[in-house]
Every structure is written in structure tokens, then in C-alpha cells.
DSSP file (Angstrom, degrees, kcal/mol; ACC not computed):
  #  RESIDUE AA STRUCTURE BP1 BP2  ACC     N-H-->O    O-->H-N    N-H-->O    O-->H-N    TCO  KAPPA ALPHA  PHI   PSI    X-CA   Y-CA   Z-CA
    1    1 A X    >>        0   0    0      0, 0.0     4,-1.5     0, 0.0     3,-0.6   0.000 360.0 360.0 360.0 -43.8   24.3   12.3   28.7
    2    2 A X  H 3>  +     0   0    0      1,-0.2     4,-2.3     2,-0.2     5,-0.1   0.769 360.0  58.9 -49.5 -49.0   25.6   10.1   25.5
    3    3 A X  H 3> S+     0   0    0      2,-0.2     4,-1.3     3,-0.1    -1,-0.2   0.759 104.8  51.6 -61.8 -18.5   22.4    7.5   25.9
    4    4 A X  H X> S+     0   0    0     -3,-0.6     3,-3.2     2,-0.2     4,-1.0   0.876 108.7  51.0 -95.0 -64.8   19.8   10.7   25.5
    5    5 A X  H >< S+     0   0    0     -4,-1.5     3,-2.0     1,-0.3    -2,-0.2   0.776 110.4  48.9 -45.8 -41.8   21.5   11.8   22.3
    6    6 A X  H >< S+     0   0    0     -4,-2.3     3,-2.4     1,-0.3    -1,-0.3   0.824  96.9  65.8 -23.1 -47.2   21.3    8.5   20.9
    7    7 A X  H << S+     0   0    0     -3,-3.2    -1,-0.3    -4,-1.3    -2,-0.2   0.779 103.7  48.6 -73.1 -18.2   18.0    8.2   21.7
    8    8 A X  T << S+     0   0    0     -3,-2.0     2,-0.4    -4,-1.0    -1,-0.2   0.334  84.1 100.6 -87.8  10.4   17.4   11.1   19.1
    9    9 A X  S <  S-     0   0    0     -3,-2.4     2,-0.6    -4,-0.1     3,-0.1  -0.617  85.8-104.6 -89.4 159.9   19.4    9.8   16.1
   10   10 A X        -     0   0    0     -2,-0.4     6,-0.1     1,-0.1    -1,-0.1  -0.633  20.6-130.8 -91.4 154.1   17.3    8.4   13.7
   11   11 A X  S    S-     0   0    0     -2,-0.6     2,-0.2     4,-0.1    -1,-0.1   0.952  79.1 -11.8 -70.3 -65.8   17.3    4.4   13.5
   12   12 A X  S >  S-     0   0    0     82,-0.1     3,-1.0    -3,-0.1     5,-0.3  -0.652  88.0 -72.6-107.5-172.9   17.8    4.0    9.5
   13   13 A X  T 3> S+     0   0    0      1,-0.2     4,-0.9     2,-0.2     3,-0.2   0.619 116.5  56.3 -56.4 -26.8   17.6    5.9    6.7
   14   14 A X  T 34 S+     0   0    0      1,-0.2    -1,-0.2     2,-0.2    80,-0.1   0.743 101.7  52.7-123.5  21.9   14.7    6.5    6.3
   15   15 A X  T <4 S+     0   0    0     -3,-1.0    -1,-0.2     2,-0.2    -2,-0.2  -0.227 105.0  57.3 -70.4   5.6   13.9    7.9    9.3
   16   16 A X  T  > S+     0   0    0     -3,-0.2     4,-1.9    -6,-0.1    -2,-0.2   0.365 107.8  53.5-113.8 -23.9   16.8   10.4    8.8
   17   17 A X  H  X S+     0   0    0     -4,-0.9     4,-1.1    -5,-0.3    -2,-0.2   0.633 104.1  55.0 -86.5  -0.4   14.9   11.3    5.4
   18   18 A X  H  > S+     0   0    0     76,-0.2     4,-1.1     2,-0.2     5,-0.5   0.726 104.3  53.4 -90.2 -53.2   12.0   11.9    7.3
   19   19 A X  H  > S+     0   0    0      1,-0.3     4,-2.3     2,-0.2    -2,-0.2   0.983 111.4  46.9 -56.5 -46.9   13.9   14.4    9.6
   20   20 A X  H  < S+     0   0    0     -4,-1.9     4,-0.5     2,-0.2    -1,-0.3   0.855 107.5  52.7 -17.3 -73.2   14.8   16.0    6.9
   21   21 A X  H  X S+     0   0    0     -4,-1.1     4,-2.9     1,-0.1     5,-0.3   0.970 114.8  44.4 -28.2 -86.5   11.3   16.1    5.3
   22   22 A X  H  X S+     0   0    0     -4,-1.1     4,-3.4     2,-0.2    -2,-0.2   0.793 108.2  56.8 -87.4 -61.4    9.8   17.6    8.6
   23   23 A X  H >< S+     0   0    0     -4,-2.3     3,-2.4    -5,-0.5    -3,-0.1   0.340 115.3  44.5 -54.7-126.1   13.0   20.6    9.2
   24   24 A X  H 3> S+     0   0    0     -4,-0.5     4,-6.5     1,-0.3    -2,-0.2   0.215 111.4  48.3  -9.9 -69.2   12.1   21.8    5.8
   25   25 A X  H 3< S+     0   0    0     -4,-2.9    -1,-0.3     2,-0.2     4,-0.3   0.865 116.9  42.4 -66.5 -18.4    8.7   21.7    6.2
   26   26 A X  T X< S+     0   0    0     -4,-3.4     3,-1.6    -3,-2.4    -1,-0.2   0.991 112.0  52.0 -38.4 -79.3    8.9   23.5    9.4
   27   27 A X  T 34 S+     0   0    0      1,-0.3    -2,-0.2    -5,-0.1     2,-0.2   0.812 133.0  10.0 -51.9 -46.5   11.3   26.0    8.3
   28   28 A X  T 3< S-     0   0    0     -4,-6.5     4,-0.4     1,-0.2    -1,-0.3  -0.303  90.0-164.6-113.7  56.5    9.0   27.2    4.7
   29   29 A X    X   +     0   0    0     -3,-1.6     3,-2.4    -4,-0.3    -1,-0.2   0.585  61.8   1.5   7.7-142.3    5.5   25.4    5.3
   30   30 A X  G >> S+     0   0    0      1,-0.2     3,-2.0     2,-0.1     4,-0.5   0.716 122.2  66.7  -3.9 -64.2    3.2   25.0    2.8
   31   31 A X  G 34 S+     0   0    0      1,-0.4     4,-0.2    -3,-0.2    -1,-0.2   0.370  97.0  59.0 -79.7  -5.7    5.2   26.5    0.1
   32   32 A X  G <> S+     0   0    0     -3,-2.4     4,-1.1    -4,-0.4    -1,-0.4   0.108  85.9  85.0-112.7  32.8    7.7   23.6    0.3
   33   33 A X  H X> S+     0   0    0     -3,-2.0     4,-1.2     2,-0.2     3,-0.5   0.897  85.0  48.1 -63.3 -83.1    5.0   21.0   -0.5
   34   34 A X  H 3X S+     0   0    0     -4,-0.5     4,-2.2     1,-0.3    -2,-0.1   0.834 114.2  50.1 -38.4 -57.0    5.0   21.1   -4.0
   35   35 A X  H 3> S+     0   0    0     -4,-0.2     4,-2.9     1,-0.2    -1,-0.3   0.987 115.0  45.2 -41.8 -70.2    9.3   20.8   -3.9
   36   36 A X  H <X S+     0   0    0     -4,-1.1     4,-1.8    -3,-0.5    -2,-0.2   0.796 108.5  54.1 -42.9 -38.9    9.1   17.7   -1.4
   37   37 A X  H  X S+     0   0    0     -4,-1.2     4,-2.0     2,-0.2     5,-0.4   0.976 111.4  46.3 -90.2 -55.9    6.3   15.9   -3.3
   38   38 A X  H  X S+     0   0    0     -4,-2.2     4,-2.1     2,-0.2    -2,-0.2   0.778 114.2  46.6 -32.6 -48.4    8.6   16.0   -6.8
   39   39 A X  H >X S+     0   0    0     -4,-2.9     4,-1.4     2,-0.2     3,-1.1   0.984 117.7  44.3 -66.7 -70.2   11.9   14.8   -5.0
   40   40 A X  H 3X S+     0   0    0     -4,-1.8     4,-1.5     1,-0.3    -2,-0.2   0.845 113.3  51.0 -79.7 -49.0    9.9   12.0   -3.3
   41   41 A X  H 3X S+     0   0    0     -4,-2.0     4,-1.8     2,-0.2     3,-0.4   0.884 105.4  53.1 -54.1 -40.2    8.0   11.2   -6.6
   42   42 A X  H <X S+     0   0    0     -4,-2.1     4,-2.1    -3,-1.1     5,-0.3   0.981 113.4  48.5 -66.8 -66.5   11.3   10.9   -8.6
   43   43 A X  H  X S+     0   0    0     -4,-1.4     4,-2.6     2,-0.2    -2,-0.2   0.737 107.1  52.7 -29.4 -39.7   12.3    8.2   -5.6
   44   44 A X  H >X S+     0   0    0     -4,-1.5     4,-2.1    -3,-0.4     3,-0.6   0.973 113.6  43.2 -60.8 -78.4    9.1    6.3   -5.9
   45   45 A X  H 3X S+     0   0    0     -4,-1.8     4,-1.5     1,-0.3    -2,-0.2   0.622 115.2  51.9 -46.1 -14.0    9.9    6.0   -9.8
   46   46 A X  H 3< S+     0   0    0     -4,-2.1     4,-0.3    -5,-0.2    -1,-0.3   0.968 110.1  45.5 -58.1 -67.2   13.6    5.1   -9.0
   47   47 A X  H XX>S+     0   0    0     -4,-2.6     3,-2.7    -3,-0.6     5,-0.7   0.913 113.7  54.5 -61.5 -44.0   12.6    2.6   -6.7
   48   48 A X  H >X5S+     0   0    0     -4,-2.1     4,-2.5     1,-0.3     3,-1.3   0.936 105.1  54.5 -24.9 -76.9   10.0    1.3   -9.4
   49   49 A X  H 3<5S+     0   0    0     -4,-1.5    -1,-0.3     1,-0.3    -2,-0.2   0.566 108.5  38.5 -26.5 -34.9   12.2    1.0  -11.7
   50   50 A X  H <45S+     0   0    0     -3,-2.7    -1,-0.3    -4,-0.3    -2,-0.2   0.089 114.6  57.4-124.9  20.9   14.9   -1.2  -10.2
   51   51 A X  H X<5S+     0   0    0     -3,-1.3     3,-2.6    -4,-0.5    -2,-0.2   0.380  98.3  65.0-118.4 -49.5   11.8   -3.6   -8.3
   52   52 A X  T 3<<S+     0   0    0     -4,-2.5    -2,-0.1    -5,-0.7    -3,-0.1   0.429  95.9  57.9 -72.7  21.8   10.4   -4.2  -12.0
   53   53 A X  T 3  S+     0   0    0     -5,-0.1    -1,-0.3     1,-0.0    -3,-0.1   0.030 108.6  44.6-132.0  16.0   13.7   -6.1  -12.8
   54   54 A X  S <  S+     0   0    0     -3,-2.6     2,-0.4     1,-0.1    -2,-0.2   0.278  97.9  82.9-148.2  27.5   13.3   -8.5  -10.3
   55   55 A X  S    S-     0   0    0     -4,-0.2    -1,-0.1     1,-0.0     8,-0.0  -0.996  72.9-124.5-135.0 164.0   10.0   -9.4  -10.5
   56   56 A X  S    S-     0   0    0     -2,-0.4     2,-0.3    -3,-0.1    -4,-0.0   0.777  85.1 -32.6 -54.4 -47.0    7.8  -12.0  -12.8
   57   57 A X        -     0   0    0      2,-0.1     6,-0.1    -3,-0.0    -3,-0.1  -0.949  65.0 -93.1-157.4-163.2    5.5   -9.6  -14.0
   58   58 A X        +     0   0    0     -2,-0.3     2,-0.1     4,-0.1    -2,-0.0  -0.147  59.3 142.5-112.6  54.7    3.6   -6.2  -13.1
   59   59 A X     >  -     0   0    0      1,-0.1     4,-2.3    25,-0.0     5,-0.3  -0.395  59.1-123.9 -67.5 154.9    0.3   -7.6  -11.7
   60   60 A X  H  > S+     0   0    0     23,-0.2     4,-4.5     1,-0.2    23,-0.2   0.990 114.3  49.1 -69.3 -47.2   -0.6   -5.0   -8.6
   61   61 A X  H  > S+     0   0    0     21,-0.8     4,-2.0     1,-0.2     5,-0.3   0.954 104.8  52.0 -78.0 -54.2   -0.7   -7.9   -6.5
   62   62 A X  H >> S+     0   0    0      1,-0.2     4,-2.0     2,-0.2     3,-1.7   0.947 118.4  43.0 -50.4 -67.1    2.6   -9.4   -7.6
   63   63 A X  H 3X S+     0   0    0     -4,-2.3     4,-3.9     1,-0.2    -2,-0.2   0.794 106.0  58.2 -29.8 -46.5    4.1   -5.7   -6.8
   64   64 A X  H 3< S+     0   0    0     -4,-4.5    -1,-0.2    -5,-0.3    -3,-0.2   0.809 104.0  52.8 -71.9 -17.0    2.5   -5.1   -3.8
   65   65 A X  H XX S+     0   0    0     -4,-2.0     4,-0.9    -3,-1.7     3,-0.5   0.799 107.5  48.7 -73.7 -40.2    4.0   -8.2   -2.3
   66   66 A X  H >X S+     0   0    0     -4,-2.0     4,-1.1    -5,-0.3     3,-0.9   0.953 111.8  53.4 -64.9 -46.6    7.2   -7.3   -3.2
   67   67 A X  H 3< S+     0   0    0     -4,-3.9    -2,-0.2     1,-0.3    -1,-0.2   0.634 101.1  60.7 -59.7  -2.9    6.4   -3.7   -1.6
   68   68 A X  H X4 S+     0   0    0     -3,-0.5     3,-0.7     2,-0.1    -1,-0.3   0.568  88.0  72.2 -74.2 -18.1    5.3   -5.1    1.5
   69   69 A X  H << S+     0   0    0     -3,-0.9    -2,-0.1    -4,-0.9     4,-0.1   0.828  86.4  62.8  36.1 -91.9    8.5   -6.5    1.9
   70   70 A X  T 3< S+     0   0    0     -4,-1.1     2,-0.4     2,-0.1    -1,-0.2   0.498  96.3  82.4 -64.2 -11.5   10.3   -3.0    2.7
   71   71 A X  S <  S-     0   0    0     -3,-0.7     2,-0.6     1,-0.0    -3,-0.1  -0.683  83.9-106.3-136.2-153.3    8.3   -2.5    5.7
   72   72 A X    >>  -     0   0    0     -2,-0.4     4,-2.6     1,-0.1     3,-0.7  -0.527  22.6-165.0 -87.9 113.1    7.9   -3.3    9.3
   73   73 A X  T 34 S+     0   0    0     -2,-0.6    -1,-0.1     1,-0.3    -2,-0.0   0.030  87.6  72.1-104.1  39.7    4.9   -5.8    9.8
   74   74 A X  T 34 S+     0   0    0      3,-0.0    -1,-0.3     0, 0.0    17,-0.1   0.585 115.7  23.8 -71.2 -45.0    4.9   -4.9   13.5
   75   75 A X  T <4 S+     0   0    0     -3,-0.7    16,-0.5     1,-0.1     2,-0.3   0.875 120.9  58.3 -81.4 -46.7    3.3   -1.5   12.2
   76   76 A X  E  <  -A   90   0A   0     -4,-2.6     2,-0.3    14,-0.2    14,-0.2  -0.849  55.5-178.8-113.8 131.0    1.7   -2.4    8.5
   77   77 A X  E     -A   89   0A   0     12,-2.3    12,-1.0    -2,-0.3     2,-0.6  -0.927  28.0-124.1-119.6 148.8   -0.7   -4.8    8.0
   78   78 A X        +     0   0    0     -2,-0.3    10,-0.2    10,-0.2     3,-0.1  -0.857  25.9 174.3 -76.0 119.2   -2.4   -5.9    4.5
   79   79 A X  S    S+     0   0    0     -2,-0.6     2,-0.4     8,-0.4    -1,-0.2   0.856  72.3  11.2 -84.9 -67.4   -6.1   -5.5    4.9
   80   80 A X        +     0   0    0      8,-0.1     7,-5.5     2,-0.0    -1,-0.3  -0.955  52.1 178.0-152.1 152.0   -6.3   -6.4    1.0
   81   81 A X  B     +B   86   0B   0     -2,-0.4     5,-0.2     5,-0.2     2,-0.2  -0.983  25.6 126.0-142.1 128.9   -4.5   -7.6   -1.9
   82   82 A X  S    S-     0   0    0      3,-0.8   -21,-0.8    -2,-0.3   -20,-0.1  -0.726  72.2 -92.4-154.1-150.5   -5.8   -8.2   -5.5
   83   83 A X  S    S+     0   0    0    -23,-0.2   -23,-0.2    -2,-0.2     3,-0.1   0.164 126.8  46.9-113.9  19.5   -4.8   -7.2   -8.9
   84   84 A X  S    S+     0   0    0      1,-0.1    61,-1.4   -25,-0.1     2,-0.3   0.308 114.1  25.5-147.9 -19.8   -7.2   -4.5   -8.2
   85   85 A X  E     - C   0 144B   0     59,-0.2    -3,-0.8     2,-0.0     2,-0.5  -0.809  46.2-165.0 163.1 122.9   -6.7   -3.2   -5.1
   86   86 A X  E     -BC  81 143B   0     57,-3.5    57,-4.6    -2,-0.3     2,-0.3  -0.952  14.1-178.3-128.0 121.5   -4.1   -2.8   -2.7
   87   87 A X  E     + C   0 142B   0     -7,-5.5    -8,-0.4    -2,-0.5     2,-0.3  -0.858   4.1 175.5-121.1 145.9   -5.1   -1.7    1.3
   88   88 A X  E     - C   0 141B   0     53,-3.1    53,-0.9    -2,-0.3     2,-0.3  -0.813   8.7-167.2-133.6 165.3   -2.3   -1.2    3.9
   89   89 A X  E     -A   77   0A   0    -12,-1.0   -12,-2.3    -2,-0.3     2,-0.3  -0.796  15.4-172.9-159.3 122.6   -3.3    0.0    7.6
   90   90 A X  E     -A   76   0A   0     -2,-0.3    49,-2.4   -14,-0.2   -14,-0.2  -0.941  35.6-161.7-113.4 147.3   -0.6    1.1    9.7
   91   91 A X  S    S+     0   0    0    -16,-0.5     2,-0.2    -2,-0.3   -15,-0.1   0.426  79.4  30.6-117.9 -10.8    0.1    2.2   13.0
   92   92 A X  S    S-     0   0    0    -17,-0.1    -1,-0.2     5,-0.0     2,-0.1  -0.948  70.5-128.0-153.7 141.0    3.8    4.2   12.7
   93   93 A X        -     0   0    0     -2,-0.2     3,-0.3    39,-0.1     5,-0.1  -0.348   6.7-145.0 -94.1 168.6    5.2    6.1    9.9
   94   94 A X  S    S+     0   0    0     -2,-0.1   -76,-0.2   -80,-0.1   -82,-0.1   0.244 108.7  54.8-129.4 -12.5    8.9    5.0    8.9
   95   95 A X  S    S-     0   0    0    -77,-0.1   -73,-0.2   -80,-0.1   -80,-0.1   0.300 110.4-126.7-101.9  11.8    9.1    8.8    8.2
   96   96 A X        +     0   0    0     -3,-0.3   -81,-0.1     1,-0.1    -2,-0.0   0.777  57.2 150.4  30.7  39.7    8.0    9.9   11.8
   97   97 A X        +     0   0    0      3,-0.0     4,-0.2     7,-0.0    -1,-0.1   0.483  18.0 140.0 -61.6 -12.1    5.4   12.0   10.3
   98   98 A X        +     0   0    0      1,-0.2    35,-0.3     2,-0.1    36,-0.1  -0.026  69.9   1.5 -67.4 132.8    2.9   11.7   13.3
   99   99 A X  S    S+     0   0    0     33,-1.0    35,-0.2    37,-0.1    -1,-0.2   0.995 103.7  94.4  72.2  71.6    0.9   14.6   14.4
  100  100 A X  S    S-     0   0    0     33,-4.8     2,-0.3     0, 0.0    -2,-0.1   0.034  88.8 -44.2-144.7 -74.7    2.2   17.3   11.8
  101  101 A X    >>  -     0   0    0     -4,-0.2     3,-1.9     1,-0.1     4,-1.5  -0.939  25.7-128.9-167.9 159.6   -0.3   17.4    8.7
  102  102 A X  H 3> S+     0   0    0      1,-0.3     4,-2.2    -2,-0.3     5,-0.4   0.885 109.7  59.5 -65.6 -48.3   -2.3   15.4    6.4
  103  103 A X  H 3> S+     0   0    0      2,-0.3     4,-1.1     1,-0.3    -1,-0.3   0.713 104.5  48.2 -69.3 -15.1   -0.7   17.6    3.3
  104  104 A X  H <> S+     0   0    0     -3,-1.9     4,-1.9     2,-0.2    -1,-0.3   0.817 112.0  53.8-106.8 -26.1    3.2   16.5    4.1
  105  105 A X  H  X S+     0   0    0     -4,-1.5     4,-1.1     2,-0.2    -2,-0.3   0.761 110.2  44.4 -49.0 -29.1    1.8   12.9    4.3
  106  106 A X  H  X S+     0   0    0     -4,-2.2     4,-0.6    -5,-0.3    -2,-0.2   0.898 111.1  53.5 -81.8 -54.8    0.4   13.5    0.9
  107  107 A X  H >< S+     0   0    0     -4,-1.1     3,-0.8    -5,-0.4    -2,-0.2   0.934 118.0  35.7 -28.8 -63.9    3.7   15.1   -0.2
  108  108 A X  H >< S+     0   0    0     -4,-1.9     3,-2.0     1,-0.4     4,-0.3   0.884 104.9  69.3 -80.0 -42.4    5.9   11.9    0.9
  109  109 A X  H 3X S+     0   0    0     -4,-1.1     4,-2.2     1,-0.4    -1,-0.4   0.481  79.7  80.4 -89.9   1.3    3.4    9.4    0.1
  110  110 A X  H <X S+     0   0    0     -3,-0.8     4,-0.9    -4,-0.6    -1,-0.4   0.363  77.0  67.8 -91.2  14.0    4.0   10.1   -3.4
  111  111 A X  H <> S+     0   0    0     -3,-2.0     4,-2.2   -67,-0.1    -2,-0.2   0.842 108.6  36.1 -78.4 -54.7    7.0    8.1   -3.4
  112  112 A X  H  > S+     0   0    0     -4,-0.3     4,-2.3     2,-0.2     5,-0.2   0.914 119.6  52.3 -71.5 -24.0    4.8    4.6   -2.9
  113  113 A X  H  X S+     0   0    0     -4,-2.2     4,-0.8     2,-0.2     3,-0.3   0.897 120.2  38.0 -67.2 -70.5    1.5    6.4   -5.6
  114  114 A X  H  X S+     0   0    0     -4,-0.9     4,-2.2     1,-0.3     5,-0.2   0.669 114.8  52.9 -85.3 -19.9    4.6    7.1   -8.2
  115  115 A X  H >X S+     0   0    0     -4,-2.2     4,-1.5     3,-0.2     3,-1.1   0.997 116.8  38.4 -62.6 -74.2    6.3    3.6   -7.2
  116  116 A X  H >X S+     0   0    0     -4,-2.3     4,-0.9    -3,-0.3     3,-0.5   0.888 116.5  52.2 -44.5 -89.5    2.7    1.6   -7.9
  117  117 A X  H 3< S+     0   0    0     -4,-0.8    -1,-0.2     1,-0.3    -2,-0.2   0.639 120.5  32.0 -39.1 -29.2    1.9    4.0  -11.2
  118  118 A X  H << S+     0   0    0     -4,-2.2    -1,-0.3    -3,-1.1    -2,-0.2   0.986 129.1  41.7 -87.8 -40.8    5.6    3.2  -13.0
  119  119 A X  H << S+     0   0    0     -4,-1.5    -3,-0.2    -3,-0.5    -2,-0.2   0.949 139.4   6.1 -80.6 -72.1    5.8   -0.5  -11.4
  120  120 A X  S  < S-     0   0    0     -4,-0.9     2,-0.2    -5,-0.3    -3,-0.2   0.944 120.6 -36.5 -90.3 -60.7    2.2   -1.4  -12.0
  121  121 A X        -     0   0    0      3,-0.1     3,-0.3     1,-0.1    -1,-0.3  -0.881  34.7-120.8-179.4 154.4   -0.1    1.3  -14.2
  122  122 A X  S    S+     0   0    0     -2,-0.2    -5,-0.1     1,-0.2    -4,-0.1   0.701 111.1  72.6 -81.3 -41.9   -0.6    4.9  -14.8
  123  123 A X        +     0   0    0     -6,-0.1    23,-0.8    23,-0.1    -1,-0.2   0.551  65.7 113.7  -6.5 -59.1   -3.9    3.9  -13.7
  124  124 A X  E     -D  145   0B   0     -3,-0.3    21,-0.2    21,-0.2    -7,-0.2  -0.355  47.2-162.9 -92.7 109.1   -3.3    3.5  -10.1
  125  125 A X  E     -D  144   0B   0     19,-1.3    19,-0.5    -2,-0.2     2,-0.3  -0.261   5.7-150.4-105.9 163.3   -5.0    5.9   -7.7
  126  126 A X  E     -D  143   0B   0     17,-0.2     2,-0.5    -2,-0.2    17,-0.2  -0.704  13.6-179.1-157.2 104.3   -4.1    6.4   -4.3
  127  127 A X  E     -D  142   0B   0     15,-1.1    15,-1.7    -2,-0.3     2,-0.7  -0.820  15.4-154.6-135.5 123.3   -6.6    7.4   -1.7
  128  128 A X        +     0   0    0     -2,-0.5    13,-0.2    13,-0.2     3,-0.1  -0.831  16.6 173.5 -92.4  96.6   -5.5    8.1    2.0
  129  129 A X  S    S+     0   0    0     -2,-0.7     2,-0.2    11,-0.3    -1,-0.2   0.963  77.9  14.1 -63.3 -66.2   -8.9    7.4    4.3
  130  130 A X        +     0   0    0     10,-0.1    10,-1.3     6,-0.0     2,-0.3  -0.674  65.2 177.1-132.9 133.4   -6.6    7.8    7.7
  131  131 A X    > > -     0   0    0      8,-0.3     5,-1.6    -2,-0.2     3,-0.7  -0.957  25.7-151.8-140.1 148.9   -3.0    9.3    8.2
  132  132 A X  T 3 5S+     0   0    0      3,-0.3   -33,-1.0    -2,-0.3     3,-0.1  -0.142  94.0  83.3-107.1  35.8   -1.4    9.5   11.6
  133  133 A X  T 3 5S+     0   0    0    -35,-0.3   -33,-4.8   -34,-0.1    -1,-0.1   0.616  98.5  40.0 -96.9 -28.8    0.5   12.5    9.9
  134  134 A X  T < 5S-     0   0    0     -3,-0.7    -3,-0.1   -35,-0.2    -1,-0.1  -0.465 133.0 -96.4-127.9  51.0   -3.0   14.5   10.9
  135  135 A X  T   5S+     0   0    0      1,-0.2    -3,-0.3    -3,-0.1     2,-0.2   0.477  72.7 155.2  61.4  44.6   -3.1   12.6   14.4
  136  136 A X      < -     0   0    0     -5,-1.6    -1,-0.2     2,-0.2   -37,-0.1  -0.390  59.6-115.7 -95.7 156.0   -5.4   10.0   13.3
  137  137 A X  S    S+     0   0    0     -2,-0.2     2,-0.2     1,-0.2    -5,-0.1   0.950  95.0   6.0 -56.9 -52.5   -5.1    6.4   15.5
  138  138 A X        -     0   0    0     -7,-0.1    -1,-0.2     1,-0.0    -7,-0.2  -0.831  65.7-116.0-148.1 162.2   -3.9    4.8   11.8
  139  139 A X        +     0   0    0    -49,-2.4    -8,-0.3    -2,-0.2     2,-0.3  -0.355  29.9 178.4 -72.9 168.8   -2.9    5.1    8.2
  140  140 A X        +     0   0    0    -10,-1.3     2,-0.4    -2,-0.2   -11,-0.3  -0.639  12.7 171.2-129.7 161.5   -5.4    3.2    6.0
  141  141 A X  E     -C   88   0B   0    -53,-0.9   -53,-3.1    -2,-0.3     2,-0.3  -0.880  17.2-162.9-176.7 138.5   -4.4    3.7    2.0
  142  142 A X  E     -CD  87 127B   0    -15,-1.7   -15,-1.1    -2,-0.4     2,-0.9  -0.957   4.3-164.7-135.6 107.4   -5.8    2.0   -0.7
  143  143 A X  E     +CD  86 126B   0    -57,-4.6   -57,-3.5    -2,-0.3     2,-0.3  -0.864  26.4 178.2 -95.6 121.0   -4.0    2.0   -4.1
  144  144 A X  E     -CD  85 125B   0     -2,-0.9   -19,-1.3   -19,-0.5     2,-0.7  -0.777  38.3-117.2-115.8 147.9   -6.6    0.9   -6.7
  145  145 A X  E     - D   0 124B   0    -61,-1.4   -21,-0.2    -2,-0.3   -22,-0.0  -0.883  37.3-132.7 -84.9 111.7   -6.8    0.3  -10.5
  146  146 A X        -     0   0    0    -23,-0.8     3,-0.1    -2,-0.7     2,-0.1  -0.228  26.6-123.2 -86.0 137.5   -9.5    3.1  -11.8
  147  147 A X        -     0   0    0      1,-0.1    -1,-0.1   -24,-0.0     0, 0.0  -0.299  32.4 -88.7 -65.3 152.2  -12.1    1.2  -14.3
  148  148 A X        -     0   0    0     -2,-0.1     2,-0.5     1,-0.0    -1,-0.1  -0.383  34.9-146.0 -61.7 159.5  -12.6    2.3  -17.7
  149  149 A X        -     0   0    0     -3,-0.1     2,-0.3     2,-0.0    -1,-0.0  -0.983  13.8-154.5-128.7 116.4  -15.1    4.7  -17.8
  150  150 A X        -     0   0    0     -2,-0.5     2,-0.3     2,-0.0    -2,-0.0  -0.889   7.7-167.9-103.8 130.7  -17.2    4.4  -21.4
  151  151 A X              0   0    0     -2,-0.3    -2,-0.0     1,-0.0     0, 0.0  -0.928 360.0 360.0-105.5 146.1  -18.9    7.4  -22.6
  152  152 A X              0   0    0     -2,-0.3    -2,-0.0     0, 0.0    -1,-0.0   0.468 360.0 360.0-120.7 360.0  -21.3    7.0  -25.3
């Protein structure tokens, strides 16, 4: 009986902030988006913050290597890494988001867009092709640097 509850605690921390996440968003839907993605954005910029004092400079590439780091590369792979573009593809969410909806993957994921934009650039765009938050096989994300755009 002891072994089954176990089996429900979450494994670290941030899988117990994903349970969290997910009882909110149950209990108010939608209407706790906007709340969830602020809290998680201030975390991104936390984490930002205190990454950009241990590393050499703030090339995307240099960053993203330290942010690949933090997670599990049984699940996350780098498809591509430049000063330009950064692609991750994953197979498991560290927030046990799978199969709820695209929009509370968007919420949370705005801890790693506001971790790239204070770390790296304000610049820094953040596109989700694939989430397994809205059942999809895999994540794919691409954080990019946006080009100038000249108007004449």
C-alpha cells in the first residue's frame, strides 16, 4: 500500500512544481494562464540572472550549453546549436505536462523564453512547432535571434 503512494510523489522539484502548475490549472482553467505564465517568467529571469555570473560571455550558444546542462538527455536532445539558433526535441516534460494543453505549455515555457531573453537578448523568440503538453509524440522549440528588419 506504501509502494503505490510513492509511486505518486513527484521525483524532484520540479516535478512537484509541475503538480502544482497542473491543480491550479485544473481547478480555474484558462483564466489562470496569464497568473502562471508571470510567476514562471520571474523564475526564468531569476534563473538568468544567477547563470550569467558563471558564464564567459552571453553568446546563445555559450548559454544554451549551460542550459542544457539542467536537463535529462535521456529525454532532450539538441537538434541545433549556434549563436543564432537554439533547437531542443524532447520526449518527456520535467513538469509532467503531457496530454493537457498547448496554452499551459506556453504558460510554463516562459520560464526558459524569459531565461534566453535576460541571459542572451531581448531579441530571442521562442517558437514551439510540437509540445507533448497537446499530446504530440515530442516537444520541438526553437529559440532564435530575430534579424534586424530595415525599413526604408
Amino acid at each position: 500500500m506504501i509502494k503505490n503512494k510513492e509511486k505518486d510523489l513527484p521525483s524532484n522539484p520540479i516535478e512537484a512544481q509541475g503538480l502544482l502548475i497542473k491543480a491550479i490549472y485544473k481547478k480555474f482553467g484558462v483564466e489562470v494562464l496569464s497568473i502562471i505564465k508571470d510567476v514562471c517568467r520571474k523564475q526564468g529571469k531569476s534563473l538568468a540572472l544567477k547563470i550569467k555570473k558563471k558564464i564567459p560571455n552571453n553568446n546563445l550558444s555559450t548559454v544554451a550549453k549551460a542550459f542544457s546542462k539542467s536537463f535529462n538527455q535521456n529525454f532532450v536532445k539538441v537538434i541545433s546549436l549556434s549563436d543564432e539558433k537554439f533547437q531542443i526535441r524532447g520526449t518527456k516534460c520535467p513538469f509532467g505536462l503531457e496530454n493537457t494543453s498547448r496554452e499551459l505549455c506556453e504558460a510554463v515555457m516562459a520560464i526558459d523564453h524569459e531565461y534566453f531573453r535576460e541571459a542572451v537578448s531581448d531579441k530571442i523568440k521562442l517558437k514551439i512547432f510540437k509540445t507533448v503538453a497537446a499530446g504530440d509524440p515530442y516537444c520541438d522549440t526553437v529559440y532564435e535571434i530575430q534579424k534586424k528588419s530595415y525599413s526604408p
